[in-house]
Backbone as CSV, one residue per row, in Angstrom:
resi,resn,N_x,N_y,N_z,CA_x,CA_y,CA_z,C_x,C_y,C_z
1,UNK,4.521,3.431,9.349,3.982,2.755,8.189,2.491,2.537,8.423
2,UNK,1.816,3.119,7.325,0.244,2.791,8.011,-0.179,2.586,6.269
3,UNK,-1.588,1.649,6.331,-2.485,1.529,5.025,-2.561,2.818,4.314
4,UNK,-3.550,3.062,3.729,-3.740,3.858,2.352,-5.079,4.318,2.462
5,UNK,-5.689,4.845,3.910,-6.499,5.726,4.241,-6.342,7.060,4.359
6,UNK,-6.690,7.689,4.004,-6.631,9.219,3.128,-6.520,9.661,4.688
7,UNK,-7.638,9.566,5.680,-7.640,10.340,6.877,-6.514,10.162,7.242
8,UNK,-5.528,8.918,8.000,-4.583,8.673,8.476,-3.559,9.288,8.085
9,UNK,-3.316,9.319,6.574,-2.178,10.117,5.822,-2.249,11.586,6.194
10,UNK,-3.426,12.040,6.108,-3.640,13.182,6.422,-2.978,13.305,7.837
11,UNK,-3.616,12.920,9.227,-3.205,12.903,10.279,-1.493,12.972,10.378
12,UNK,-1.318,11.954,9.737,-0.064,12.217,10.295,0.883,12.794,9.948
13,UNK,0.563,13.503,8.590,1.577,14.614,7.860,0.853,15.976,8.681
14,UNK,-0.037,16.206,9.556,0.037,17.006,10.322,0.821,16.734,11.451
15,UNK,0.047,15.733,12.137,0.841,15.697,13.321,2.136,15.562,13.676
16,UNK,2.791,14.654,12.438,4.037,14.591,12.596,4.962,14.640,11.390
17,UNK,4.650,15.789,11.153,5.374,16.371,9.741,6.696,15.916,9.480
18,UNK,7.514,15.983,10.953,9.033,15.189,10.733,9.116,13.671,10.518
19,UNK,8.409,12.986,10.260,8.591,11.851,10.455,8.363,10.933,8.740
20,UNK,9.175,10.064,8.483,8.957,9.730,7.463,7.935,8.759,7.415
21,UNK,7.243,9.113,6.829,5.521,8.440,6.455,5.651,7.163,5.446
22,UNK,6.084,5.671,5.602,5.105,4.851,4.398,4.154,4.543,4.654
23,UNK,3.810,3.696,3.278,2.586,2.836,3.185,3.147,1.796,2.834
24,UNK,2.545,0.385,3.458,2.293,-0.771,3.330,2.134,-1.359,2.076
25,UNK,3.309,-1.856,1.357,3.066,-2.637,0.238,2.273,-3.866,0.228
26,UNK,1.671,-4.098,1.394,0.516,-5.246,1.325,-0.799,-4.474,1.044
27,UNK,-0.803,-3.489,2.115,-2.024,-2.835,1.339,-2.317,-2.001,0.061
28,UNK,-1.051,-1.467,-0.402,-1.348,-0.972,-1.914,-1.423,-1.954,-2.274
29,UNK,-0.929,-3.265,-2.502,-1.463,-4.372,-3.230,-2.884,-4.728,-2.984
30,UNK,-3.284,-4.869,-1.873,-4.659,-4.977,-1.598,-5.606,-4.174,-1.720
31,UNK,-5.125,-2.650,-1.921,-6.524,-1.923,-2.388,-6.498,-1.909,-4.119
32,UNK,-5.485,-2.776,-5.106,-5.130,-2.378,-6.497,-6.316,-3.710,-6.759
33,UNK,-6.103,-4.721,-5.505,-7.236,-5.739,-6.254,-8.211,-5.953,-5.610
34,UNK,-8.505,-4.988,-4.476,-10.267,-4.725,-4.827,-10.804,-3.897,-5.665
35,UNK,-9.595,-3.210,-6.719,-9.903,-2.741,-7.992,-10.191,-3.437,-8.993
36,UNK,-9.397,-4.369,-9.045,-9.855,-5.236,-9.996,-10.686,-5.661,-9.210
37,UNK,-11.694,-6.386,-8.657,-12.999,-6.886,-8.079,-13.842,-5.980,-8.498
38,UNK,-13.882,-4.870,-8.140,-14.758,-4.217,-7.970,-15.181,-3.354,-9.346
39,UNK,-14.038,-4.143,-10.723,-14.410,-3.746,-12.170,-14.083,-4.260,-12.623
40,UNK,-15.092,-5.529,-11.754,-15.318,-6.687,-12.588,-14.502,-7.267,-13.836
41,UNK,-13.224,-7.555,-13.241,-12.015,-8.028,-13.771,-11.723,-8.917,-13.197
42,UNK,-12.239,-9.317,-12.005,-11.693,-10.801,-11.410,-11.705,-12.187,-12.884
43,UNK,-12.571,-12.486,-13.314,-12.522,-13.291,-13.917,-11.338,-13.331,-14.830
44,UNK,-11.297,-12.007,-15.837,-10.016,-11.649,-16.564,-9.054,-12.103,-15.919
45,UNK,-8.505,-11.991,-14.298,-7.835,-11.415,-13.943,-7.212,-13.301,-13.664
46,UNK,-8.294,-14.160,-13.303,-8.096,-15.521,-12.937,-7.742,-16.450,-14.563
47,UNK,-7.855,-15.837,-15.238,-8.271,-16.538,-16.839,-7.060,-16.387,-17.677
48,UNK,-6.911,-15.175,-17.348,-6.016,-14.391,-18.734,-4.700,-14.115,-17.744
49,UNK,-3.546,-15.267,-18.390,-2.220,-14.603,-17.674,-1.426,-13.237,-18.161
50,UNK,-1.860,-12.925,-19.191,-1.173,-11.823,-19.357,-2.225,-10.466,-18.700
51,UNK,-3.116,-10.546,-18.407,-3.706,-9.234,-17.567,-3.144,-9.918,-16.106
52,UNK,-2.885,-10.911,-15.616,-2.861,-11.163,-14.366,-1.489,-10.403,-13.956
53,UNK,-0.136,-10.752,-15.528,0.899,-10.489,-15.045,0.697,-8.791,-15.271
54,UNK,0.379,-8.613,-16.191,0.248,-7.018,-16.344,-0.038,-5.867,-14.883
55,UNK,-1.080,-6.739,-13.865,-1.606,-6.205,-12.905,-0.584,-6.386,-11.660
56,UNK,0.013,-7.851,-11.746,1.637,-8.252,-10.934,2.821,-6.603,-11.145
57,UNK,2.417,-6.388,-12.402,3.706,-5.309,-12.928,3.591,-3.980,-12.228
58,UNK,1.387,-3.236,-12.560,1.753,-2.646,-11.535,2.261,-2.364,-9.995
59,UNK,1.770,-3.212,-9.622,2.631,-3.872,-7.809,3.578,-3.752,-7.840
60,UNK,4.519,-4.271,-8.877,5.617,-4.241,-8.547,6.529,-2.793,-9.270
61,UNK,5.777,-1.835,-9.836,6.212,-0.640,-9.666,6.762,-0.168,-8.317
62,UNK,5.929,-0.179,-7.486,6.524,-0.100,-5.577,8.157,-0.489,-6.026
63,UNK,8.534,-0.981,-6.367,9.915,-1.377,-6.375,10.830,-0.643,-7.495
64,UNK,10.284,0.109,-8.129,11.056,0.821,-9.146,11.845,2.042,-8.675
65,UNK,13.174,2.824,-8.858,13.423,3.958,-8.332,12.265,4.990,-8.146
66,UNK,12.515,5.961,-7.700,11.117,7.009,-8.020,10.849,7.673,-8.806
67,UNK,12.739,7.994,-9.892,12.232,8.953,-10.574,11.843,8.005,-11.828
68,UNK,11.890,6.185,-12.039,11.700,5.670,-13.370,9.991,5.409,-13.136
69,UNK,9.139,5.768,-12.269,7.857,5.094,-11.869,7.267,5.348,-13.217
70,UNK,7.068,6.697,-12.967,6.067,7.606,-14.250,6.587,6.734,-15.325
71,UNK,7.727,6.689,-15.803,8.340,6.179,-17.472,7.751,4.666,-17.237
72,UNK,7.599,4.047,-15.852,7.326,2.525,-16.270,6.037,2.484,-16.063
73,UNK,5.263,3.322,-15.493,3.751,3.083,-15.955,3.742,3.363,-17.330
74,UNK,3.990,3.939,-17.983,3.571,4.055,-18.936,4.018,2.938,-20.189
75,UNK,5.095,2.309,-19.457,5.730,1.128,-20.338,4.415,-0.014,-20.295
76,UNK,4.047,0.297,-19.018,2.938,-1.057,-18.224,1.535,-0.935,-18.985
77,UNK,1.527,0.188,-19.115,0.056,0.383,-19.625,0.090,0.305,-21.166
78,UNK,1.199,0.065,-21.874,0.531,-0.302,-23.270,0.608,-1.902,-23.649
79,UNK,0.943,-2.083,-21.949,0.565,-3.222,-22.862,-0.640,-4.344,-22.275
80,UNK,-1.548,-3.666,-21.814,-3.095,-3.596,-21.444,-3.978,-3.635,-22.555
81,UNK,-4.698,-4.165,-22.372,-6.126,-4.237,-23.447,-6.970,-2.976,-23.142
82,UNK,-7.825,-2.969,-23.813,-9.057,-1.599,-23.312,-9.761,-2.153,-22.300
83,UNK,-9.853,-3.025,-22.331,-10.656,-3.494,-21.050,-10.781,-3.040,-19.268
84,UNK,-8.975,-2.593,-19.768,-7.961,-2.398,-18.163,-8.691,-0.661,-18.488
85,UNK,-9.052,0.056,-18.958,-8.702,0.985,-18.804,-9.169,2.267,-17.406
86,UNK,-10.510,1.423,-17.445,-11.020,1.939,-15.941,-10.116,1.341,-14.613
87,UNK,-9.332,0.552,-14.201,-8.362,0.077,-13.693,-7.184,0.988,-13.556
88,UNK,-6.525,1.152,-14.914,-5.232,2.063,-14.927,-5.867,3.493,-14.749
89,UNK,-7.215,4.125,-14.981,-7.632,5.587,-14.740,-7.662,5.419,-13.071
90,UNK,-8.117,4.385,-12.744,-7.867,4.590,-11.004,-6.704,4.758,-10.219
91,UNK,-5.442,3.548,-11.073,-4.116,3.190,-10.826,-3.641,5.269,-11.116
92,UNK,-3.802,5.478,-12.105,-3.444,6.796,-12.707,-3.615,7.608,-11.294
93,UNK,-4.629,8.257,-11.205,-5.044,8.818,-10.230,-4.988,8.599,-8.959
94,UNK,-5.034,7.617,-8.064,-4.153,7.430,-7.091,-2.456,7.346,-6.892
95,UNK,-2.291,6.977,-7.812,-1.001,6.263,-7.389,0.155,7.171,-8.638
96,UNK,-0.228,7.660,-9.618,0.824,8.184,-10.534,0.723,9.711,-10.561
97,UNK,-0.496,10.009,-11.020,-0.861,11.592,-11.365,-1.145,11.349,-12.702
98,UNK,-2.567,12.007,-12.919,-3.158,12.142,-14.076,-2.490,12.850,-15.222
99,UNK,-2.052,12.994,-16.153,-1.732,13.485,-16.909,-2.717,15.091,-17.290
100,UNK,-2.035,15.853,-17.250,-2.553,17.279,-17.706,-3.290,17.780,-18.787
101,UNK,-3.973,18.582,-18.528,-4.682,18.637,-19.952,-3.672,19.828,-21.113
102,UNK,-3.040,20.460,-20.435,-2.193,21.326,-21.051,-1.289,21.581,-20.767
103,UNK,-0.386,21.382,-21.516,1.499,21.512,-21.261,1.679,19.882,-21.004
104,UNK,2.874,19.927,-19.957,3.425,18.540,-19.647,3.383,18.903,-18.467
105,UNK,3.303,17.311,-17.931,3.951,17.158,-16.383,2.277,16.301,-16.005
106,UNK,2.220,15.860,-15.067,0.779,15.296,-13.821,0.389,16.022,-12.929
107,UNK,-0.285,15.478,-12.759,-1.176,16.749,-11.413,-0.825,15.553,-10.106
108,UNK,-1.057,15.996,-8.752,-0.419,15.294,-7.892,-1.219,13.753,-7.809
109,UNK,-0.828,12.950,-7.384,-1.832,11.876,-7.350,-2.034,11.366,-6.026
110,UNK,-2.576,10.572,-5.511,-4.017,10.746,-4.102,-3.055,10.461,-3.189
111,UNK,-1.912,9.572,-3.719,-1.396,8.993,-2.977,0.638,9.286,-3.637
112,UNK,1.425,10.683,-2.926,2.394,10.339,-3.521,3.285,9.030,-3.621
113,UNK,3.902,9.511,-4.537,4.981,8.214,-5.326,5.573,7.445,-3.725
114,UNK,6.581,8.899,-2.861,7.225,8.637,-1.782,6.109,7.862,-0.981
115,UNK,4.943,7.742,-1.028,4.384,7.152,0.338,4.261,5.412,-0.230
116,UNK,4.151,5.291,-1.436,3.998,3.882,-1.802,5.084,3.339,-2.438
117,UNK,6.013,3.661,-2.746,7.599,3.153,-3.323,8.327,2.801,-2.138
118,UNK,8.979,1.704,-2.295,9.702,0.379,-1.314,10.964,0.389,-2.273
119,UNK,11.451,0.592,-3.020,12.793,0.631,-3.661,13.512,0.979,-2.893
120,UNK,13.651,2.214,-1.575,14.693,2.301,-0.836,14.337,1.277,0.682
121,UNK,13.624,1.040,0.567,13.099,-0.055,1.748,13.925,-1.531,1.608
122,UNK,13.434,-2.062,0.274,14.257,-3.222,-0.496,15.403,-3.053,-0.533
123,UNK,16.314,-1.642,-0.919,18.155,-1.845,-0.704,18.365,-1.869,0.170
124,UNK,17.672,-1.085,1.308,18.476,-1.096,2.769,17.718,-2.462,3.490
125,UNK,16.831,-3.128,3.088,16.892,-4.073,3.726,15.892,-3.661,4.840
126,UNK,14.672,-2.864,4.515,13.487,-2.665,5.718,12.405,-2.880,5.499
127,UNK,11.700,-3.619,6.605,10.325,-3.919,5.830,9.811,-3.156,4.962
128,UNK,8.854,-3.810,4.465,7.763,-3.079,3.146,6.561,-3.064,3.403
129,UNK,6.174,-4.093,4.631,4.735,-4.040,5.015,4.399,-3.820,6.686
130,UNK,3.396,-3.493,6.783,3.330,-3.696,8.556,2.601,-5.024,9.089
131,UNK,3.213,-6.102,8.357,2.387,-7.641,8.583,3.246,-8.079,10.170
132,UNK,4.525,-7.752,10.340,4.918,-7.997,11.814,3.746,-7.116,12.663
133,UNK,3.893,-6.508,12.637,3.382,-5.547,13.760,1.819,-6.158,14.126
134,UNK,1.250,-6.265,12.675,-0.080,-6.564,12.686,-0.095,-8.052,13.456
135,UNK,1.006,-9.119,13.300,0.864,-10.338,13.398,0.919,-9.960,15.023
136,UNK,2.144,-9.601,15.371,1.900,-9.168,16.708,0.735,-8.921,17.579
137,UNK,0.233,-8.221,17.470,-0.801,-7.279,17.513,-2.042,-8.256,18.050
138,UNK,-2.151,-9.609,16.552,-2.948,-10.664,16.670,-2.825,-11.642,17.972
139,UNK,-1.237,-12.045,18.261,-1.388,-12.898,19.166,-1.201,-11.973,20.249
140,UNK,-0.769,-11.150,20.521,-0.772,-10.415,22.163,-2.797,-9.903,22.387
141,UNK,-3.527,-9.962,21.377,-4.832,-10.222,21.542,-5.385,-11.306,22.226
142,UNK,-4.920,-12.512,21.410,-5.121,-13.684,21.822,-4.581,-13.867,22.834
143,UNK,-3.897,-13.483,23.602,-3.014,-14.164,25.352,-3.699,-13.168,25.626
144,UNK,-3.960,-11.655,25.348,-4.976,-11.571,26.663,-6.578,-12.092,26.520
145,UNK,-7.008,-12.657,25.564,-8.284,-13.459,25.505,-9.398,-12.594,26.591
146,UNK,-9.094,-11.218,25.810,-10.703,-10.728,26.663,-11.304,-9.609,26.108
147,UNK,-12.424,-9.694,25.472,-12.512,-8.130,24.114,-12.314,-6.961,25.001
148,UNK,-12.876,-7.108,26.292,-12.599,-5.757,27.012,-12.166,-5.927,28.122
149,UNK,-11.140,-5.697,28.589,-9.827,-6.123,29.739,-10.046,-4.855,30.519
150,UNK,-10.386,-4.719,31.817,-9.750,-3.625,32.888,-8.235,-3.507,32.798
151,UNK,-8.868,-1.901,32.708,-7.095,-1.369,32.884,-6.367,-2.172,33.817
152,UNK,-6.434,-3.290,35.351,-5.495,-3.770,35.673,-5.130,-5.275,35.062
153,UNK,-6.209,-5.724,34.346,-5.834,-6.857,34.096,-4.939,-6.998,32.492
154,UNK,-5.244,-5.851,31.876,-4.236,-5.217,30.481,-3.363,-4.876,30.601
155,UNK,-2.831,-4.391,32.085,-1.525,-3.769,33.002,-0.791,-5.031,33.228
156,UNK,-1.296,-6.035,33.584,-0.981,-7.162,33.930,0.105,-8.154,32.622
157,UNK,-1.030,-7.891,31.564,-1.020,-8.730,30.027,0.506,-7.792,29.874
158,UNK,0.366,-6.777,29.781,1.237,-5.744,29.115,2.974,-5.858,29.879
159,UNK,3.181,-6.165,30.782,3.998,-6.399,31.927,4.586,-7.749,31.388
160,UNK,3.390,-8.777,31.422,3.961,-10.084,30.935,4.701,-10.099,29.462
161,UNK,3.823,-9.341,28.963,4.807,-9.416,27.470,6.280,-8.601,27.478
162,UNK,6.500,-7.955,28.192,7.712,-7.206,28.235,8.946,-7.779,28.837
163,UNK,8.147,-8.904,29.886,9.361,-9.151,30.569,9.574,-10.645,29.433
164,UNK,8.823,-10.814,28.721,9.425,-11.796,27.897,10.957,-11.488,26.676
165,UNK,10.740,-9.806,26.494,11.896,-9.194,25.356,12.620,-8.389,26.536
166,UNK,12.895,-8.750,27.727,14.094,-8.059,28.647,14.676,-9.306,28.866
């Protein structure tokens, strides 16, 4: 499970093509609202409950089967003001697939459906985010309390934490 950096995704559908790849429903939530920040929708976004919930709805697409996503963006987006629309052209394009200019169907979008949908995560009951790992991560920082540790004294840290889960 890793964020919603293009390189990383990349990386690891090379490196490890067998392996099933998500993304972090904390961070698709978190890069959808430095979208809104960053077009200048915060205020809308603090003001107006129905764009707030509208923007709740896309998020919570992540939770829709995969094949109803496409049909419920599009349920989601009419009922947006014009205002949203530079918002949902980003949402579009990352996260759904742009609509075609000829015939039917989308073109792929930045980020497939499978890497950001948690619907089979949520039935079986598996995380959706990597906030353990990360939390982890935080305090085994903090007990070793040193930005740059010699390999024996990180050998040391690393030892202690293990024999705490044996």
């Amino acid at each position: 499970m890793t964020d919603f950096e293009t390189g990383t995704i990349k990386s690891v559908k090379n490196m490890l093509s067998n392996v099933l790849h998500k993304g972090c429903l904390f961070h698709f939530s978190q890069a959808l609202w430095r979208q809104v920040q960053s077009k200048g929708l915060t205020t809308t976004y603090n003001e107006d409950e129905y764009f707030r919930l509208n923007v709740k709805k896309l998020i919570a697409l992540a939770f829709v089967p995969l094949d109803q996503v496409i049909t419920g963006f599009d349920f989601i987006c009419d009922q947006f003001d014009d205002d949203a629309d530079d918002l949902l052209d980003y949402f579009q394009k990352t996260s759904i697939g742009e609509k075609r200019r000829r015939g039917a169907g989308r073109k792929n979008p930045q980020f497939d459906h499978k890497l950001w949908t948690v619907n089979d995560r949520a039935v079986a009951t598996i995380p959706r985010s990597n906030n353990s790992v990360e939390g982890w991560h935080n305090a085994f920082a903090n007990r070793v309390a040193l930005n740059h540790p010699n390999i024996v004294k990180l050998a040391e840290k690393i030892r202690l934490e293990q024999s705490k889960f044996e």
